[in-house]
C-alpha positions as a Markdown table, in Angstrom:
| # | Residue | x | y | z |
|---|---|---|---|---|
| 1 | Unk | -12.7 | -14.5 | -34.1 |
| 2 | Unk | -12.9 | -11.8 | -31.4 |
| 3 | Unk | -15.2 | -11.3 | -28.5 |
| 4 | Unk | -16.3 | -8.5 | -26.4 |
| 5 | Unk | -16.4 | -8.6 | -22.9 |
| 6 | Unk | -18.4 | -5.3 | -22.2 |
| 7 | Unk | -16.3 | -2.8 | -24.5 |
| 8 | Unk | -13.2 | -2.6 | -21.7 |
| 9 | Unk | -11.7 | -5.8 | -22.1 |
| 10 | Unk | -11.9 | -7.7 | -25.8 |
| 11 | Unk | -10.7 | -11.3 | -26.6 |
| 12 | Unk | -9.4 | -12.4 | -29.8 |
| 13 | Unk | -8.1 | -15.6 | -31.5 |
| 14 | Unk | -5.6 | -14.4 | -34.1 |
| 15 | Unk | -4.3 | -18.2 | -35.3 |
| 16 | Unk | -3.2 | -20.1 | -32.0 |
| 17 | Unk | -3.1 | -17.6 | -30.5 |
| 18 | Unk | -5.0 | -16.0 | -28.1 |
| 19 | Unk | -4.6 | -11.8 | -28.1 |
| 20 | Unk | -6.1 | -9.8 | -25.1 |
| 21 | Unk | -6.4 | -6.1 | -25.0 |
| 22 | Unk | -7.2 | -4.0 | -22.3 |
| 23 | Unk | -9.8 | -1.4 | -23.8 |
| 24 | Unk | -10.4 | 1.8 | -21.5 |
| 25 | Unk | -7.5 | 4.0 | -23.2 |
| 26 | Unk | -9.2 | 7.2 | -21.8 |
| 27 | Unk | -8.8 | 6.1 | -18.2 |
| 28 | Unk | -5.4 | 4.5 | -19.4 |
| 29 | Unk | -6.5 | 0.8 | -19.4 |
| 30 | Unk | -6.7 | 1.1 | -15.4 |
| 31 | Unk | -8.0 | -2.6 | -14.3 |
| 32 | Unk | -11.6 | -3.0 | -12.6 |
| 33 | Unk | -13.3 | -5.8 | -11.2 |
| 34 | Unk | -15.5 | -6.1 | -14.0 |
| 35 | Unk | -12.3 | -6.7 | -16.3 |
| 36 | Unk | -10.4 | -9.3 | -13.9 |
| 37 | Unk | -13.8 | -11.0 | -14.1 |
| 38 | Unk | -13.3 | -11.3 | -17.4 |
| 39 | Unk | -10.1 | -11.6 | -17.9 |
| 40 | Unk | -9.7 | -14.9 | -15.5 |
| 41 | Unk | -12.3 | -16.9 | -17.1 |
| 42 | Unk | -10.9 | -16.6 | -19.9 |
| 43 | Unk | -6.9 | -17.5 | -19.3 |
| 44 | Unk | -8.4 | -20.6 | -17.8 |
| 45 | Unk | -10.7 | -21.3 | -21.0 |
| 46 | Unk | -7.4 | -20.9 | -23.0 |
| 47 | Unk | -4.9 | -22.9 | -20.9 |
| 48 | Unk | -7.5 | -25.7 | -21.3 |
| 49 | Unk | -7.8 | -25.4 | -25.8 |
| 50 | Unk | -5.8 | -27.5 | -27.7 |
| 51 | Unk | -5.6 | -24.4 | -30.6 |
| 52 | Unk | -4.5 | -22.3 | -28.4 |
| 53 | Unk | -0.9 | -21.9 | -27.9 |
| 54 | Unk | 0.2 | -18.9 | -26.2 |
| 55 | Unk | -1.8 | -15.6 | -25.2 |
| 56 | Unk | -0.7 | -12.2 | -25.8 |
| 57 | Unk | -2.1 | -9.6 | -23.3 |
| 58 | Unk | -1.7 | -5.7 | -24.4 |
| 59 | Unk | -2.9 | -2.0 | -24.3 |
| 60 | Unk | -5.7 | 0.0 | -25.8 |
| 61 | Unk | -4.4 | 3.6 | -27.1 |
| 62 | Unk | -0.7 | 5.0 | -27.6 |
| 63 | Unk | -0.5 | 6.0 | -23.9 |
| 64 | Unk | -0.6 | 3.3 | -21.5 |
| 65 | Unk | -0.8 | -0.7 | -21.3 |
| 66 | Unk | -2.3 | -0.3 | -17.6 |
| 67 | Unk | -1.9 | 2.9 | -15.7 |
| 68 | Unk | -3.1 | 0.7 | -12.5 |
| 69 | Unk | -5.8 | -0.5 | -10.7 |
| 70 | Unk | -9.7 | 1.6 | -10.3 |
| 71 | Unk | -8.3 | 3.4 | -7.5 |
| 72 | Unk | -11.4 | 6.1 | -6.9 |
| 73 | Unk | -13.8 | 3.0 | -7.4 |
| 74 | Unk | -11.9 | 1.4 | -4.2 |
| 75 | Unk | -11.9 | 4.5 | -2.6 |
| 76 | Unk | -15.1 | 5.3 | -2.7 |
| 77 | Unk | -16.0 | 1.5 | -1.4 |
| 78 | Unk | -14.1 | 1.3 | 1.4 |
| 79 | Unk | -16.3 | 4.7 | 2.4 |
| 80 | Unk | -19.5 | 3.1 | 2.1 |
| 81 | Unk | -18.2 | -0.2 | 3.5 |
| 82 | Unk | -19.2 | -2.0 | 0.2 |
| 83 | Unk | -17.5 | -5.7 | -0.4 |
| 84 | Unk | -15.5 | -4.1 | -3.4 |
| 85 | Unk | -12.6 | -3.5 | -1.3 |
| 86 | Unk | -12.6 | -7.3 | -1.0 |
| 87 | Unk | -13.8 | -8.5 | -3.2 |
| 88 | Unk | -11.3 | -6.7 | -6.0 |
| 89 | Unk | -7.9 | -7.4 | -4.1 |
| 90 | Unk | -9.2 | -11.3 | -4.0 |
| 91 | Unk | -9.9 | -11.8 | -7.9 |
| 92 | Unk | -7.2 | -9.5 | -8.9 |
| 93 | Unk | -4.4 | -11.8 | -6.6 |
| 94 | Unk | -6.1 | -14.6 | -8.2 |
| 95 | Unk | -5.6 | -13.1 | -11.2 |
| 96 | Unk | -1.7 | -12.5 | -10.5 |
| 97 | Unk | -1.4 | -15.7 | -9.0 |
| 98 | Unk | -3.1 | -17.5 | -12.3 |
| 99 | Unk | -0.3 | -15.0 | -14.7 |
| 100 | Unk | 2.5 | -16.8 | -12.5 |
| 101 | Unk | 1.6 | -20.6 | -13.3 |
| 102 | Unk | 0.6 | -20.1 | -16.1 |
| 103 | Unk | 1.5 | -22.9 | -18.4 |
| 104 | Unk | 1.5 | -21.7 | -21.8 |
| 105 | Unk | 3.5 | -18.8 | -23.1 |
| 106 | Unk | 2.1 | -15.4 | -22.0 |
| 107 | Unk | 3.7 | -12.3 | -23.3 |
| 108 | Unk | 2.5 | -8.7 | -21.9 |
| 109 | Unk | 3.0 | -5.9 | -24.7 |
| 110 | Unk | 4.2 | -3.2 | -21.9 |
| 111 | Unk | 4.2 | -0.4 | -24.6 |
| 112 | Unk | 3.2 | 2.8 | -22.2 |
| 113 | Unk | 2.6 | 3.4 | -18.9 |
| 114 | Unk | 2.6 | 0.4 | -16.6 |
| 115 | Unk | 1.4 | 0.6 | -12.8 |
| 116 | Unk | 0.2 | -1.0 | -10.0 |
| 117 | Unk | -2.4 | -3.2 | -11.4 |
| 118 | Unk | -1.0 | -3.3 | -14.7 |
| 119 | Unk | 2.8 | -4.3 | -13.4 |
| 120 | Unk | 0.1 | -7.3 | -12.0 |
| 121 | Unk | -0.8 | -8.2 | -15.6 |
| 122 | Unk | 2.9 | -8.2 | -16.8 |
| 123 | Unk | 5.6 | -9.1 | -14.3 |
| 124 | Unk | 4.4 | -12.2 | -13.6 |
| 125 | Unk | 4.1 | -13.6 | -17.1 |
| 126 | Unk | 6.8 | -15.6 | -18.5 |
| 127 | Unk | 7.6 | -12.6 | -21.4 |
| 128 | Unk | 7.1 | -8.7 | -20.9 |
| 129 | Unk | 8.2 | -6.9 | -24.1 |
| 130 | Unk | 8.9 | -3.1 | -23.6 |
| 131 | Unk | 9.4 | -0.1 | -25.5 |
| 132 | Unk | 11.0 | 3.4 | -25.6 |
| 133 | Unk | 7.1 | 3.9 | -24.1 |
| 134 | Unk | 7.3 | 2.3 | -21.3 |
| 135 | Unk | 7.2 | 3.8 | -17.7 |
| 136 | Unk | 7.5 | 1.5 | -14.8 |
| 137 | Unk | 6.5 | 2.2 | -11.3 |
| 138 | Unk | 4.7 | 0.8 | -8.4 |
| 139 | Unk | 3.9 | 4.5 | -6.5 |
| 140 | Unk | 1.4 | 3.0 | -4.0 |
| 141 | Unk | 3.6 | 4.5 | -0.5 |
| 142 | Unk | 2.7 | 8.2 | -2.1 |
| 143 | Unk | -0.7 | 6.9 | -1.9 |
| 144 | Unk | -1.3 | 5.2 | 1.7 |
| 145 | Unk | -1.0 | 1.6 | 0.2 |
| 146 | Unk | 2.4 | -0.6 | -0.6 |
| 147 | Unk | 3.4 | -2.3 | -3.7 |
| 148 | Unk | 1.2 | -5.1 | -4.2 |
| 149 | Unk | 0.0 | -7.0 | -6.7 |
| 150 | Unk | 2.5 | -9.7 | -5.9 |
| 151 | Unk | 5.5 | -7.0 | -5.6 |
| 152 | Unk | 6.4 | -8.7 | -2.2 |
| 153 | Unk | 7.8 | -11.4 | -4.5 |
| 154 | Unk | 9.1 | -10.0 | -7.9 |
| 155 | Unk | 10.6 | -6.8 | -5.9 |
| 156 | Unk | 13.2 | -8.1 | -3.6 |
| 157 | Unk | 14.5 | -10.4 | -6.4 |
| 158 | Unk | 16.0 | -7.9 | -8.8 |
| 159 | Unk | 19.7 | -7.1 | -8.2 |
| 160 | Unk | 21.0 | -6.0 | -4.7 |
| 161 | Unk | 18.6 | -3.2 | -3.0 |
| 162 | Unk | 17.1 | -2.2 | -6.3 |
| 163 | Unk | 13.8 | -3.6 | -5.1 |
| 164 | Unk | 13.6 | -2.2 | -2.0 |
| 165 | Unk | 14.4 | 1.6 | -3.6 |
| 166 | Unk | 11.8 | 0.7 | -6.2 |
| 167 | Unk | 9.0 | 0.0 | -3.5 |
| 168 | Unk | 9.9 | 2.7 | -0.8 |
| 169 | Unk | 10.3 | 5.9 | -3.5 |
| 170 | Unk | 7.9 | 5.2 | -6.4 |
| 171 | Unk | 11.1 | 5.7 | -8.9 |
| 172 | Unk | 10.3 | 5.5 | -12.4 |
| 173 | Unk | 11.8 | 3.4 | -14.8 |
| 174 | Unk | 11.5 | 4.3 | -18.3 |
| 175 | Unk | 12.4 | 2.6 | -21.6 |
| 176 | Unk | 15.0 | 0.1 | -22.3 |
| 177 | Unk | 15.9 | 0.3 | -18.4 |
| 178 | Unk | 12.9 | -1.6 | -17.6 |
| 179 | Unk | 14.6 | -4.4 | -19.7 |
| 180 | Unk | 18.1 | -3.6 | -17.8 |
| 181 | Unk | 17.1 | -4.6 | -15.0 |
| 182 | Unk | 14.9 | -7.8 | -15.5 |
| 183 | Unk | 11.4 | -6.2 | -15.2 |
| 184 | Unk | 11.1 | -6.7 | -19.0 |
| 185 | Unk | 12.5 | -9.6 | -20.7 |
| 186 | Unk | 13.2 | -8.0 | -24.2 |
| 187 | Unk | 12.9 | -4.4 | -25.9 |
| 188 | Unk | 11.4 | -3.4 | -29.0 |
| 189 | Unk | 10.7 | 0.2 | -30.7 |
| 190 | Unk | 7.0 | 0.9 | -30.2 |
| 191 | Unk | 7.1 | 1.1 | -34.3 |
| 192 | Unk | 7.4 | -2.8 | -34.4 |
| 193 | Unk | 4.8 | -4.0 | -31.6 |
| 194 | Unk | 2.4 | -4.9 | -34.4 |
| 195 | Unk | 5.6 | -6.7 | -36.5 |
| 196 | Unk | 6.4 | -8.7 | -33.1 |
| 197 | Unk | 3.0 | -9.5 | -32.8 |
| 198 | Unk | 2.1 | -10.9 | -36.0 |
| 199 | Unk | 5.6 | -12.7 | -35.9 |
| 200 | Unk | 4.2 | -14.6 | -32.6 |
| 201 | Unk | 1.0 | -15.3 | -33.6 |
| 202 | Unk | 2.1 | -17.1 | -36.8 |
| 203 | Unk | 4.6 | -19.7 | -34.8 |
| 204 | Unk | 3.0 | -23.6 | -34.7 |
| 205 | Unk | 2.9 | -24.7 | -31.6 |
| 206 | Unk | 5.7 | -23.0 | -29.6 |
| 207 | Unk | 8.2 | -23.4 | -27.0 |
| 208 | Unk | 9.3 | -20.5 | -24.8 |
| 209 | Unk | 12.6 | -21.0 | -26.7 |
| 210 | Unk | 10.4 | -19.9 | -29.7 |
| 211 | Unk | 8.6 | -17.3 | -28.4 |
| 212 | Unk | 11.9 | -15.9 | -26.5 |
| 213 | Unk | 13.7 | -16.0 | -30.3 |
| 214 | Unk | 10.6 | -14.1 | -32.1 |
| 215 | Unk | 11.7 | -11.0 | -29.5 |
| 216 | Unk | 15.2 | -11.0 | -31.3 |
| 217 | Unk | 16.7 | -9.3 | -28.5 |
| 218 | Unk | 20.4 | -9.3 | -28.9 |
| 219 | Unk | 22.7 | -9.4 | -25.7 |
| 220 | Unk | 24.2 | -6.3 | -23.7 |
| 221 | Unk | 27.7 | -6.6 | -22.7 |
| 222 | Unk | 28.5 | -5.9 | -19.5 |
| 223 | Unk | 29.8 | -2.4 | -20.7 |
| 224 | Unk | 26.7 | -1.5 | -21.9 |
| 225 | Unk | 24.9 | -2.9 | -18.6 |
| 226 | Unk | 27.3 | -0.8 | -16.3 |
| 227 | Unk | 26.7 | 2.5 | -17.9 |
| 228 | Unk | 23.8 | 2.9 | -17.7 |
| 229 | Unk | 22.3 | 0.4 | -14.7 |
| 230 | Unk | 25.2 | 0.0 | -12.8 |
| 231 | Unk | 25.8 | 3.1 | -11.3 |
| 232 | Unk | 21.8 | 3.5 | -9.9 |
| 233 | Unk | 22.1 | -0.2 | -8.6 |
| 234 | Unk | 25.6 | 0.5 | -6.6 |
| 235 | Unk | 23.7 | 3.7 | -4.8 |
| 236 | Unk | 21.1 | 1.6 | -4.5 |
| 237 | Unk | 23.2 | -0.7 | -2.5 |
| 238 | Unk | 24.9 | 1.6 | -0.3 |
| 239 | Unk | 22.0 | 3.7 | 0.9 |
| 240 | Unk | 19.4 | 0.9 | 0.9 |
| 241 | Unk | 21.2 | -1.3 | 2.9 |
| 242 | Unk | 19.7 | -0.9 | 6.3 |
| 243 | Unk | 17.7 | -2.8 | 8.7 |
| 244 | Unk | 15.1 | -0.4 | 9.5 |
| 245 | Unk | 13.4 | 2.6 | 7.0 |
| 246 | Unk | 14.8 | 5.1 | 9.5 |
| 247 | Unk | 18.7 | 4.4 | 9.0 |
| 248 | Unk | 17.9 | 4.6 | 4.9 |
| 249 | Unk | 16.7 | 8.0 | 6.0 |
| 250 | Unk | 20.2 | 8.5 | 8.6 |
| 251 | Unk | 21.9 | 7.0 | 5.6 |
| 252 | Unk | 20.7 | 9.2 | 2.8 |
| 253 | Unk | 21.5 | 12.1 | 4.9 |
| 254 | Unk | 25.2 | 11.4 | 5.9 |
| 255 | Unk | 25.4 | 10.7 | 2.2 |
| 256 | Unk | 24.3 | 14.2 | 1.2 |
| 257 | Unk | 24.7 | 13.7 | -2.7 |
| 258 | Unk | 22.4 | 15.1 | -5.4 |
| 259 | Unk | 20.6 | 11.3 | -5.8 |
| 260 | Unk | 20.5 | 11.3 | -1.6 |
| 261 | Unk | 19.2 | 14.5 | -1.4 |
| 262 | Unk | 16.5 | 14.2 | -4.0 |
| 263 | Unk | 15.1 | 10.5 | -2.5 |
| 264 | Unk | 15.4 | 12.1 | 1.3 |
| 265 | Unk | 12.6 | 14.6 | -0.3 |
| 266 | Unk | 10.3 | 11.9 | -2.1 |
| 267 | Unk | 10.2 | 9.3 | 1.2 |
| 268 | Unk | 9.4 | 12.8 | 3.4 |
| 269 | Unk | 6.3 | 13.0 | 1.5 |
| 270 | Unk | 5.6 | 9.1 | 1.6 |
| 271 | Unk | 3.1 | 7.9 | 4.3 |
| 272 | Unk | 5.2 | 6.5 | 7.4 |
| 273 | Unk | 2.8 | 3.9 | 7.7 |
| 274 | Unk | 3.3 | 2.6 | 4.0 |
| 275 | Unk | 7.1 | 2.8 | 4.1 |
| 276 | Unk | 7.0 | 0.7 | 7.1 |
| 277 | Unk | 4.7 | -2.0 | 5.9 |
| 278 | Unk | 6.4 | -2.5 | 2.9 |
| 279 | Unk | 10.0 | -2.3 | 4.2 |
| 280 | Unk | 8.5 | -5.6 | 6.0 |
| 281 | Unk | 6.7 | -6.6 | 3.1 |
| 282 | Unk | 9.9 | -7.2 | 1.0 |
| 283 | Unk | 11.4 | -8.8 | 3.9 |
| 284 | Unk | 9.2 | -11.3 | 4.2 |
| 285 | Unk | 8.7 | -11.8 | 0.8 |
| 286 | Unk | 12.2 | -12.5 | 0.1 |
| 287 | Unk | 11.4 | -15.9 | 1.4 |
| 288 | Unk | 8.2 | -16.5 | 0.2 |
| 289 | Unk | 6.5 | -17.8 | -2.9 |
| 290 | Unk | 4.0 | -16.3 | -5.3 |
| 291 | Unk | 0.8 | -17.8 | -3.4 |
| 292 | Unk | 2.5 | -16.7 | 0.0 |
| 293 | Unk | 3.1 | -13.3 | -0.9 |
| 294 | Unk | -0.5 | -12.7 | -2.2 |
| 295 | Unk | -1.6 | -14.2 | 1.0 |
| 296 | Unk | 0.1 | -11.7 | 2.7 |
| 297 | Unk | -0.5 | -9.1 | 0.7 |
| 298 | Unk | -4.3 | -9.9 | 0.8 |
| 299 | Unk | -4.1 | -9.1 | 4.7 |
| 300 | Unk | -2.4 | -5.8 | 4.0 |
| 301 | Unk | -4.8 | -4.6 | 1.7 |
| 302 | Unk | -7.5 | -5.4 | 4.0 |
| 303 | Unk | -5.7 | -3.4 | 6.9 |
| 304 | Unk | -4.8 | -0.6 | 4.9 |
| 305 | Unk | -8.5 | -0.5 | 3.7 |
| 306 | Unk | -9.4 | -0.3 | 7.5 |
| 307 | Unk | -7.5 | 2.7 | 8.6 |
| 308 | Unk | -7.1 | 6.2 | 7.7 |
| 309 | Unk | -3.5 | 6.8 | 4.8 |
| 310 | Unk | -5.2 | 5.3 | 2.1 |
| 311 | Unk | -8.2 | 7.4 | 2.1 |
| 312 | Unk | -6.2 | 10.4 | 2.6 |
| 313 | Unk | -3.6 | 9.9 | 0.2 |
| 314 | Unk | -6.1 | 9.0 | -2.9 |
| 315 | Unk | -8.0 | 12.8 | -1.8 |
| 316 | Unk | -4.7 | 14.4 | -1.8 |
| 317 | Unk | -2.9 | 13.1 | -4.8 |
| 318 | Unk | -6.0 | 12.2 | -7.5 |
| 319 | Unk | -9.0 | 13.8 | -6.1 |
| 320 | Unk | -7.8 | 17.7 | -4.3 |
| 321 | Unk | -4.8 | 17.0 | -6.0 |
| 322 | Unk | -3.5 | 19.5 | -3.2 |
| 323 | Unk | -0.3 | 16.9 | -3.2 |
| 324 | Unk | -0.6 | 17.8 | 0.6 |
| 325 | Unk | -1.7 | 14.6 | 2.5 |
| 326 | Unk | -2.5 | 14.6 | 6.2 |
| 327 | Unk | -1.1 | 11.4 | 7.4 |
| 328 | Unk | -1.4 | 9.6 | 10.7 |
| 329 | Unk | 0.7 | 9.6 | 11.9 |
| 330 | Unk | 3.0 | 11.6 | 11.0 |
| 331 | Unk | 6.4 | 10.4 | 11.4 |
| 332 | Unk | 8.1 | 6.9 | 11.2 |
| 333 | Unk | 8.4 | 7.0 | 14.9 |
| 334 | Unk | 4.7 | 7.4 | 15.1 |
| 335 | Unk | 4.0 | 4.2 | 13.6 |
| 336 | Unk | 5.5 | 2.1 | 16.1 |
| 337 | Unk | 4.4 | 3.9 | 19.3 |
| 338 | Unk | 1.0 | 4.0 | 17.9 |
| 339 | Unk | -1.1 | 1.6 | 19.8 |
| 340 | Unk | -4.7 | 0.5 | 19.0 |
| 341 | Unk | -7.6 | -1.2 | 20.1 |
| 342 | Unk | -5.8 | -4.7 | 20.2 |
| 343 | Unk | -3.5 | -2.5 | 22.1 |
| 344 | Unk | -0.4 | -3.8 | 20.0 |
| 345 | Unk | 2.4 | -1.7 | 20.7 |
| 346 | Unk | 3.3 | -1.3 | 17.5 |
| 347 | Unk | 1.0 | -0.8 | 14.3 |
| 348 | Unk | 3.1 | -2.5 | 11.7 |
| 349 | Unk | 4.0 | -5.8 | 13.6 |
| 350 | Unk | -0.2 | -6.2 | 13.9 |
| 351 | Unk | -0.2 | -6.1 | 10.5 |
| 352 | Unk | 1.7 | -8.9 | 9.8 |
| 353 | Unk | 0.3 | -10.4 | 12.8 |
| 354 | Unk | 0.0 | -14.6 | 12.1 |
| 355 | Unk | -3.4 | -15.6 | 12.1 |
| 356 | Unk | -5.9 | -17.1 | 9.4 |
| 357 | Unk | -6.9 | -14.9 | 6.8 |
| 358 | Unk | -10.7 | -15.4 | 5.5 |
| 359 | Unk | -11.3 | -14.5 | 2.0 |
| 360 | Unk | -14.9 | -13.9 | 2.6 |
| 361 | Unk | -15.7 | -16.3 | 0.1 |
| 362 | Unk | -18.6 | -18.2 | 0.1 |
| 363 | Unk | -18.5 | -21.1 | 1.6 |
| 364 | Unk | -16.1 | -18.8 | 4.3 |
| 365 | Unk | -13.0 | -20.8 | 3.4 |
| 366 | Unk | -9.5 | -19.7 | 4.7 |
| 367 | Unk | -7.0 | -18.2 | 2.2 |
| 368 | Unk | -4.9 | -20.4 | 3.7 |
| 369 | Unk | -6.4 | -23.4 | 2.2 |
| 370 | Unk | -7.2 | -22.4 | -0.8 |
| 371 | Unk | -3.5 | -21.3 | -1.7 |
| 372 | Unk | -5.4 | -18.4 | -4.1 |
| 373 | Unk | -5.8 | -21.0 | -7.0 |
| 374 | Unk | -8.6 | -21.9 | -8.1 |
């Protein structure tokens, strides 16, 4: 039985289970509002069927699973001041938040390209099978933005500071790595996705154990591990380790290696304002849980859709593609001398300022009390 939902997102019931693909493989599956409509509706119509027993969520195409969220369609909202901008960071958190409790076993096919958005679809599912395909990244500071889509809670719990590099620089991670270093929970070759799959749609009734097995992922010794993960997590560590953005930057400097050199260059070209908000963000989201982190993140993305990095850093990298944003300010000092018309002495501290968050719902009902779930 299979279902369309439009033509970008299609439903299917393969057996007990319940298969999802993500169908826009010309605009590399990137996640609207009119898919997370679709897409949410539907989870909950599954959790709730007695023949259904797990859900598989993948790609359209050889490219990508999700290249990220419909950045130009948020862009262009926050311009005209159209409800988009809230609208589509509420659902999709809901979304995220409804992939993280989700009770039955949900495994994300993450054989391409996965961003932003589509890290939202995966990361917080219980299984996220990669490939020799895969690219991993959550580039939002090279945009005016921060890692969100519930990265405040998944980032600053991989090993030592690899979270924090991940969030500031955009690094990507690519193939079996993305397994290394707990993003994915098994590896397959891209040649035996459709082997995998048919091998979890054909188990009766599974448990996690079950579905874990089908992945057949053997161990890595701690050899293996070390060569190839360990040495990027120990710089990590040592140049990460810093209580403010500006001593990673004094830090990467006295350091002066090739790795040093080459991240110094990528956070120069980072908004300030970004790298400061999510240095907080992972922070604070250290000690938070799912539903807090979305909370907060919800706020973010409503300031960020308020002032000017965003706007400038979607012309500059997908629109010009001049790859010459003009951002304000400038510098990291900027940020927290910048006053404005709360006259807060510092921009980033008003961001995470503590106060009720509306989801301009209706009804008018305060994030706060409905904890995101629905």
């Amino acid at each position: 039985m299979s279902t369309k939902a439009g033509s970008e997102v299609l439903f299917e019931k393969v057996g007990n289970a319940g298969v999802i693909t993500l169908n826009r493989p010309k605009a590399l599956n990137a996640l609207n509002l009119t898919m997370i409509r679709h897409i949410y509706p539907q989870l909950k119509k599954w959790d709730k069927d007695s023949e259904t027993d797990l859900v598989i969520i993948k790609g359209a195409g050889d490219k990508a699973f999700c290249a990220g969220g419909d950045i130009r369609a948020i862009t262009e909202a926050g311009k005209a001041g159209d409800s988009l901008t809230q609208d589509l960071f509420r659902e999709e958190y809901i979304l995220n938040n409804t992939i993280g409790t989700y009770q039955k076993p949900y495994v994300a096919l993450i054989d391409g390209i996965t961003m932003g958005g589509g890290v939202g679809l995966s990361v917080h599912g219980r299984f996220r099978v990669a490939t020799e395909k895969t690219l991993f990244a959550m580039p939002e500071t090279g945009i005016g933005l921060f890692p969100d889509v519930g990265g405040g809670y998944f980032l600053p719990r991989l090993q030592g500071k690899l979270g924090l590099f991940l969030a500031l620089t955009g690094f990507r991670l690519k193939g079996r790595d993305v397994q290394r270093v707990g993003l994915a929970t098994h590896f397959v070759q891209s040649d035996k996705i459709v082997s995998l799959q048919k091998d979890l749609v054909d188990l009766k009734s599974p448990s996690n154990s079950d579905v874990h097995d089908a992945g057949k992922l053997p161990q890595m010794g701690f050899l293996y591990m070390f060569v190839f993960v360990g040495l990027l997590l120990f710089c990590c560590f040592r140049l990460f380790s810093a209580g403010s953005v500006e001593e990673i930057m004094e830090n990467l400097k006295k350091d002066g290696s090739a790795f040093a050199l080459e991240q110094t260059e990528t956070l120069a070209k980072m908004s300030p304002t970004s790298l400061k908000l999510t240095f907080r963000q992972i922070q604070e989201g250290e000690r938070m849980s799912l539903q807090e982190v979305l909370v907060m993140e919800y706020r973010l993305s409503q300031a960020c859709m308020r002032g000017n990095d965003f706007y400038e850093g979607v012309r500059a990298v997908l629109i010009d593609k001049d790859q010459s944003p003009k951002w304000k300010p400038s510098t990291l000092s900027g940020v927290s001398e910048q006053r404005d018309a709360l006259n807060s002495n510092n921009l980033v501290l008003l961001f995470f300022a503590h106060v009720t968050m509306w989801m301009f719902i209706k009804g008018v009902r305060p994030i706060c009390v409905r904890k995101i779930k629905l």
